[in-house]
NUMARTI-953381 format. One line per 2 residues: their letters; for each residue z, y, x of C-alpha. Coordinates in Angstrom, 3 decimals. Each point is the difference from the previous one (the first is absolute). Example, Ala and Ser with C-alpha at 12.3 -4.5 7.8 and 13.67 -1.06 7.14 Angstrom:
! NUMARTI-953381
as	7.800 -4.500 12.300  -0.660 3.440 1.370
This chain:
! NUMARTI-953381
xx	-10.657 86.857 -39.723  -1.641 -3.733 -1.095
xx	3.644 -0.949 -0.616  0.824 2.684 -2.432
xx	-2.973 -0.401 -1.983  0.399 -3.994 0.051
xx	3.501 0.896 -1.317  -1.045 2.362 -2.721
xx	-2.823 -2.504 -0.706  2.160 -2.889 -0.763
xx	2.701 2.202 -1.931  -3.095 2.031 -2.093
xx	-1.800 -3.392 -1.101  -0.294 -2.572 -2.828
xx	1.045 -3.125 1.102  -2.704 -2.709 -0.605
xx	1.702 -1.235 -3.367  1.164 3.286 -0.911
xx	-3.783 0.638 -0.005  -0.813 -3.089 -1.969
xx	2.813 0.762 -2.316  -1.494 3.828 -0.858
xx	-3.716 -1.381 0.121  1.001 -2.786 -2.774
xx	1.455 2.709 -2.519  -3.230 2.176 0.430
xx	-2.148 -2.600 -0.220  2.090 -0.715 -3.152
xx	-0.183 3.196 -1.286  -3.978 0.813 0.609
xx	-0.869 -3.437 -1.992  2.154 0.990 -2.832
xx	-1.990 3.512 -0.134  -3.465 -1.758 0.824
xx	0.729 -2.430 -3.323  1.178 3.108 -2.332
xx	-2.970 2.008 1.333  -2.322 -3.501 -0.746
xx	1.222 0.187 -3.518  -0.953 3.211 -0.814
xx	-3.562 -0.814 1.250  0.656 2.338 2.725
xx	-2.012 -0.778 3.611  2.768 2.082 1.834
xx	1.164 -1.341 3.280  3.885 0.206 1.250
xx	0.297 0.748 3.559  2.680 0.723 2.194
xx	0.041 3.375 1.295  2.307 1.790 3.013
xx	1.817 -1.715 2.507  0.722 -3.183 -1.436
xx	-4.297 -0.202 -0.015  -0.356 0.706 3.597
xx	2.819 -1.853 0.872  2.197 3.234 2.084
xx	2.724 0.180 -2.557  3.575 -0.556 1.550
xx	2.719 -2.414 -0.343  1.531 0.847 -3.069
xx	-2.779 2.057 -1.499  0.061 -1.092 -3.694
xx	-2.655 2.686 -1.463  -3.024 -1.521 -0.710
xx	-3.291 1.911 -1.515  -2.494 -1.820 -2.198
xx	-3.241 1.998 -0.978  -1.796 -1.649 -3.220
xx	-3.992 0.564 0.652  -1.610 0.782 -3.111
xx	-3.646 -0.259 0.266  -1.408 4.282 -0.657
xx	-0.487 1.015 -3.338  2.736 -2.237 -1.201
xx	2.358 1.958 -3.022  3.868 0.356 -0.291
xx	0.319 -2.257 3.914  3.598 1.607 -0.305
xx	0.604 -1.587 -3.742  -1.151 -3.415 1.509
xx	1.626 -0.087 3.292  3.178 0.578 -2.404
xx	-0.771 -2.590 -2.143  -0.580 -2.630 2.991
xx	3.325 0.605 1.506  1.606 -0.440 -3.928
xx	2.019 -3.055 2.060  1.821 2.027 2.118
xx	1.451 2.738 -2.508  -1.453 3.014 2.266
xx	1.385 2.999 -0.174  -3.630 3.069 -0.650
xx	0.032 2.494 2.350  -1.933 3.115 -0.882
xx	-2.739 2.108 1.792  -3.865 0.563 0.386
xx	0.016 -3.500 -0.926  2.878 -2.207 -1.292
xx	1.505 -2.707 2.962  2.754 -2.533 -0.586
xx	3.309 -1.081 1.929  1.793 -3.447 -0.511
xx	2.187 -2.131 2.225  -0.554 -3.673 0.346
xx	2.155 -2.037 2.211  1.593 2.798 2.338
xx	-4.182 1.144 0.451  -0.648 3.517 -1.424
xx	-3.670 0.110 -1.332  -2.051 2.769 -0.762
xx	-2.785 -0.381 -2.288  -2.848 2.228 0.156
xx	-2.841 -0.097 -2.030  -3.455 1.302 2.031
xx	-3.912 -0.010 -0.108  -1.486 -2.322 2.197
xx	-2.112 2.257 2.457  -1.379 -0.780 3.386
xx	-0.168 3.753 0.852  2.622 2.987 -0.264
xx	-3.033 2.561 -1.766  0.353 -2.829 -2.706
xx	3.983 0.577 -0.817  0.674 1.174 -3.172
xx	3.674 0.738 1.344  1.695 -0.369 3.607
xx	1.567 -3.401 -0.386  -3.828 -1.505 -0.701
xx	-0.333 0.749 3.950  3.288 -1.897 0.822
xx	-1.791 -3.466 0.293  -2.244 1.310 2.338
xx	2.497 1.071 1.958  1.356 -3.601 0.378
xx	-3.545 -1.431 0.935  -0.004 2.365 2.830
xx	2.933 -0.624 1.542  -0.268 -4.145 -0.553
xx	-3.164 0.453 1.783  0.579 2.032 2.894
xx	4.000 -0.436 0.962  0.572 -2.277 2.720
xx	3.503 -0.516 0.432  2.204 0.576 -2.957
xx	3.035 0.017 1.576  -1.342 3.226 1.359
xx	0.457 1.506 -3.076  3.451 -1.305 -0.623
xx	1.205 0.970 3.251  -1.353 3.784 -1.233
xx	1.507 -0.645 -3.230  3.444 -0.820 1.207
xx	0.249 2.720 1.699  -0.824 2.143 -2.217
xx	1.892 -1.215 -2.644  3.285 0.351 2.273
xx	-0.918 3.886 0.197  -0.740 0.591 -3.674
xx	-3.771 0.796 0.382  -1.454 -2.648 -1.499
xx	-1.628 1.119 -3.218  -2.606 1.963 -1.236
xx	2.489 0.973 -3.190  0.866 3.938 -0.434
xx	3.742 -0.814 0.658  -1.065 -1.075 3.213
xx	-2.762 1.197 1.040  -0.523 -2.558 2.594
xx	-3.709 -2.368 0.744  -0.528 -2.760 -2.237
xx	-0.431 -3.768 1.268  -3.576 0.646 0.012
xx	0.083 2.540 2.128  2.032 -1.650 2.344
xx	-2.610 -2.818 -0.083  -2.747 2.585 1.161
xx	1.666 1.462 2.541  0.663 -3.380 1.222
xx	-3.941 -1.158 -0.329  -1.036 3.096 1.368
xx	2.299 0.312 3.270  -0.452 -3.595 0.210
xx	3.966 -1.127 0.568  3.589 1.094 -1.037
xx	0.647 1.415 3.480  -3.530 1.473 0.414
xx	0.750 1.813 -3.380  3.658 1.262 1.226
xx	-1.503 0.949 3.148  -2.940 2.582 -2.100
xx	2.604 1.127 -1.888  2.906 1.355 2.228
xx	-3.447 1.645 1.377  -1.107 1.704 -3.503
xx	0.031 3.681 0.195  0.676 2.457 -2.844
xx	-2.144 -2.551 -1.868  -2.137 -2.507 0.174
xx	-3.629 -1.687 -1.137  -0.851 -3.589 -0.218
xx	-3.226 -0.845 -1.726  -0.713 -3.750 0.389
xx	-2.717 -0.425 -1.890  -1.824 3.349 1.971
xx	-0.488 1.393 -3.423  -0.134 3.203 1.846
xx	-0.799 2.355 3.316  3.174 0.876 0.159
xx	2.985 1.354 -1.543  -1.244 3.585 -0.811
xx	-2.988 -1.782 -2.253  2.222 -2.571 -1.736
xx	2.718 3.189 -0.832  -2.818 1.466 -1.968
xx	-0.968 -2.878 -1.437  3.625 -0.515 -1.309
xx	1.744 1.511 -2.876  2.512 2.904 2.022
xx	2.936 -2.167 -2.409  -0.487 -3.125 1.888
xx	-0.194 2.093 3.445  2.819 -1.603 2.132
xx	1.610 -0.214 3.791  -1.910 -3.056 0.182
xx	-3.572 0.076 -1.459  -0.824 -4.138 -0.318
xx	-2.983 -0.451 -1.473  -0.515 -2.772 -1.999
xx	-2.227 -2.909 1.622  -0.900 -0.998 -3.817
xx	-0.295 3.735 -1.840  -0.877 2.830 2.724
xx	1.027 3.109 -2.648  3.592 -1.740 -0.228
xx	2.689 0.984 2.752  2.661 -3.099 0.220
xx	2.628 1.599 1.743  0.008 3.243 -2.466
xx	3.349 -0.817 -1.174  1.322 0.283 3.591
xx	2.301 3.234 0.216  0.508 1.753 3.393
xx	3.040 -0.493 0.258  -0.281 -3.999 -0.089
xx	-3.400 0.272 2.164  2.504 1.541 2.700
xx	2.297 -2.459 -0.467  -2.129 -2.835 0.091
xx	-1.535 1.531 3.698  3.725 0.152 0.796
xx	1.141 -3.761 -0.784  -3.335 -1.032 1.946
xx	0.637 1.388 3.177  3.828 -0.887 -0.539
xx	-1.072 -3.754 0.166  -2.465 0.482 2.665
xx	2.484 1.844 2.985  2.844 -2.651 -1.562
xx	-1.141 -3.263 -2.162  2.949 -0.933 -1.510
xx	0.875 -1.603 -3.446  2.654 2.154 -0.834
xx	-3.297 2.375 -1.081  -0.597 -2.640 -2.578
xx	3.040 0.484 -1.685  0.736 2.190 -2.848
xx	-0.036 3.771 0.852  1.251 0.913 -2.958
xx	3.243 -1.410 -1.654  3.105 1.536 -1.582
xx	2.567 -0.906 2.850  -2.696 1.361 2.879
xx	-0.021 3.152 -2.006  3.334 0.219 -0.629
xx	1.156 -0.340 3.557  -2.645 2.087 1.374
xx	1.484 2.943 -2.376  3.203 -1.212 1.074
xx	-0.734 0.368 3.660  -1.424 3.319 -0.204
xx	3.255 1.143 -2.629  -2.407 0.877 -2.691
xx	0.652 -1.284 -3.798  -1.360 -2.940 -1.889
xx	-0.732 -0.931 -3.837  -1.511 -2.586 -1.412
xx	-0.438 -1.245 -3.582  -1.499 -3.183 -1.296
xx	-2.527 -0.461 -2.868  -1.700 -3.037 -1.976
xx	-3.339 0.054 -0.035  -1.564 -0.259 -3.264
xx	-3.856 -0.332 -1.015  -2.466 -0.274 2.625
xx	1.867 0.491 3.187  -3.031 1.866 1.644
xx	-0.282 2.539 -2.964  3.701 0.203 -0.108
xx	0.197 0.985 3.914  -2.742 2.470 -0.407
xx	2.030 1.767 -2.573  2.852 -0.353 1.505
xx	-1.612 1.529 3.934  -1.300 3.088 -2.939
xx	3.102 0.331 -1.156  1.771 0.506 3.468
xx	-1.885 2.400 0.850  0.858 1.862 -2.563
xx	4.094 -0.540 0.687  -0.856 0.779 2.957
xx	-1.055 4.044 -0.587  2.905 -0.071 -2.300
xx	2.508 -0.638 2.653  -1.849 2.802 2.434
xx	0.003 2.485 -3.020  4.116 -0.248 0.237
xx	0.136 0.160 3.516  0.178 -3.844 1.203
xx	-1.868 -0.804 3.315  -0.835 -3.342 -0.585
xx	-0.759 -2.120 3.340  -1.566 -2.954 -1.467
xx	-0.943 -1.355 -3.494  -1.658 -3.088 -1.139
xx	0.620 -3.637 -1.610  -0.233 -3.593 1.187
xx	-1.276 -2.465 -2.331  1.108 -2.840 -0.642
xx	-1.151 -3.035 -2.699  1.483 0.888 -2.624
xx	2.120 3.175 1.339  -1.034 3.232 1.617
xx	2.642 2.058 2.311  -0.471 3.380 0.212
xx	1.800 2.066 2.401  0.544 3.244 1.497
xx	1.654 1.657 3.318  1.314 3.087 0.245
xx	1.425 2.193 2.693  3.390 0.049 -1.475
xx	1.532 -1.044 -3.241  0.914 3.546 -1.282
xx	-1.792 3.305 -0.114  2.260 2.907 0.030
xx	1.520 0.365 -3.655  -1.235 4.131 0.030
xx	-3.137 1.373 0.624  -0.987 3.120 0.894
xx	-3.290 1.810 -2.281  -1.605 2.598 1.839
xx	-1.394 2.462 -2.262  -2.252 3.052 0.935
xx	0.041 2.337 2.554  2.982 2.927 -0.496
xx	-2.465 2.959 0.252  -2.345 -1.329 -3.185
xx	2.933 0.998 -2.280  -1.689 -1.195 -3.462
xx	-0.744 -3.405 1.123  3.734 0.267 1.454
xx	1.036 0.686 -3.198  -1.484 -2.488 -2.198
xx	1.294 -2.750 2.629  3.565 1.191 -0.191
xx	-0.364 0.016 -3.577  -2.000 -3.593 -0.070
xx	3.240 -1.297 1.767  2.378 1.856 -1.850
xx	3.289 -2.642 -1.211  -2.335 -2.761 1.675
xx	0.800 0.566 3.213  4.328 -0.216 1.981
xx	-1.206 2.218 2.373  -1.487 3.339 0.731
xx	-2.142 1.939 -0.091  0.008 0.742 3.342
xx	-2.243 1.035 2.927  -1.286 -2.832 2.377
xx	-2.815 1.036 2.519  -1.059 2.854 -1.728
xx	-0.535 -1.860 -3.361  2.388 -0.089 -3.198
xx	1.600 -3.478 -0.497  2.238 -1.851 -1.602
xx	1.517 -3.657 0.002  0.273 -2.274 -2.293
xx	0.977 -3.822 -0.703  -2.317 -2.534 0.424
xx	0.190 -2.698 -3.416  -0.664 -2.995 3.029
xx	0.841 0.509 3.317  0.638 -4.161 0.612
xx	-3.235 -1.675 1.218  1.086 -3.630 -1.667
xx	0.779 1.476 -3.639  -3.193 2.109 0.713
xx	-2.195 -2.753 0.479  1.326 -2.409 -2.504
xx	0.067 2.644 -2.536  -3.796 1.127 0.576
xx	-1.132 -3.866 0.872  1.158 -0.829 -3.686
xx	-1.694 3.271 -1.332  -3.184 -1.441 2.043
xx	0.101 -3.819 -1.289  0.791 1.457 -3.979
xx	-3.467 1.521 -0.110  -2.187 -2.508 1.621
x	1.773 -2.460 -1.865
């Protein structure tokens, strides 16, 4: 097993000058904001947030998250954390309060203005917390790689993020699992033995998991109940679907009977999908979009608006196997698999029972010049068939996918 992870290890982290390389541009960056802030008369520290701060981000990781402290009470920290990163053209991203996104030299930075608290009751919204979260974990992690061993991993099986799209645990959640159980393998090893669902509570905020479900809003109720170590009314893990908690219990105990790096590799590609519909002589369609705006609010819309093609493919009668997207940097692949390619091209519409005449009636008469066939008696009920306007799965799905991108658009 200590071979595989050395492996992954080596493959999953910055080299030494790689490091130095990304450390310069930050540093870089944070001065810039620190002198913009220091010309406004503003006290507001810059500090780096996420993974980049606690040093478990992964070899080609190029997010990085900056929160701007603004002492409490200050007015407008949005309008001066916008002002401070004036250099770097940043493009305003809206919400409870306004953040900002620029690129400089291949880094992606997000800006995000917050009150400088030193406890959670203090937040005056939930990135103020978000610091804390990074003292935590600097102070009680032990071994990063830990965490990007965990990370890897998940990352290869598409669980890693707390987003709605995915619906996966977020990198500090993976960093509390990892404090808690003490190791990457200890963690694996609690997991694959999770039941239906699961409690951690490092801090001991709690008795036990009946008392910290009532203390928690039923909305953030989840598989896995993690209680935060820094906010005890605050469940970490409540993005975490079921589905994905199974999964994750599933990909442990794969790597535990068989360690092997080919369970660091990407579960989820194109050509794996392809071949695996392939194998099992079912049909595949795919489509490729551009991301534009924010790609995390685009993604969100675009998960929404799958759902929604995908109840208007059932309503004509498609089974649809499996349907989802891949993202990409600046691309997103969506994709679907269906049993088959075509549907049969005329469907039969059972109407009402022969005996209940009137309601016989008025369906004979609904159907009247619609309909190529019948009526006609089928299992004691009064049908008729009729021609279906899509009966091919790929004109189907390109046709509604379109319908779907025109109104989130």
């Amino acid at each position: 097993m200590q071979r595989v992870l050395d492996t992954i290890l080596k493959k999953s982290t910055p080299t030494s000058s790689e490091h130095r390389k990304d450390k310069k541009i930050i540093e870089h960056v944070v001065s810039t904001l620190t002198k913009n802030l220091s010309a406004q008369n503003q006290s507001a520290q810059v500090m780096v947030g996420g993974s980049f701060a606690k040093q478990t981000y992964l070899k080609n990781d190029k997010d990085v998250d900056l929160f701007i402290r603004f002492p409490l009470g200050t007015n407008n920290i949005s309008e001066l954390a916008k002002r401070a990163c004036a250099p770097f053209k940043p493009k305003t991203i809206h919400g409870s309060r306004d953040y900002f996104l620029f690129t400089h030299k291949a880094l992606h930075f997000e800006v995000i203005p917050v009150f400088n608290i030193t406890h959670p009751d203090h937040a005056q919204n939930i990135m103020d917390a978000s610091p804390l979260h990074v003292a935590y974990v600097t102070k009680h992690l032990k071994n990063v790689d830990d965490v990007r061993l965990f990370k890897a991993l998940c990352k290869a099986h598409h669980v890693y993020g707390a987003e709605s799209y995915i619906s996966g645990i977020s990198g500090y959640v993976l960093e509390l699992l990892v404090i808690y159980y003490g190791s990457f393998t200890s963690a694996l090893r609690h997991i694959a033995n999770w039941g239906e669902d699961a409690f951690v509570d490092p801090a001991k905020h709690y008795s036990g998991k009946e008392p910290a479900k009532r203390a928690l809003s039923k909305s953030k109720h989840s598989p896995l109940i993690l209680i935060d170590p820094t906010q005890k009314t605050r469940n970490a893990a409540s993005a975490l679907s079921k589905r994905n908690f199974n999964y994750l219990k599933k990909i442990s105990r794969a790597f535990l009977d068989n360690p092997s790096k080919k369970l660091f590799e990407d579960a989820l590609t194109l050509p794996l999908l392809r071949a695996q519909a392939k194998k099992e002589n079912h049909f595949f369609v795919s489509k490729n979009l551009r991301i534009t705006g924010k790609k995390d609010i685009y993604l969100a819309k675009l998960h929404r608006a799958l759902r929604k093609l995908n109840k208007k493919l059932e309503l004509l009668d498609f089974t649809i196997l499996a349907l989802g997207f891949i993202p990409d940097t600046n691309y997103v692949r969506v994709y679907a698999v269906f049993p088959s390619r075509f549907i049969p091209l005329i469907k039969r519409v059972i109407g009402p029972p022969k005996h209940m005449k009137k309601h016989a009636n008025l369906f004979v008469k609904r159907w009247a010049g619609k309909s190529i066939r019948g009526p006609y008696s089928y299992g004691g009920h009064v049908c008729v068939d009729v021609e279906r306007t899509l009966s091919d799965a790929k004109e189907a799905f390109f046709v509604f996918l379109l319908d779907a991108l025109e109104r989130f658009s």
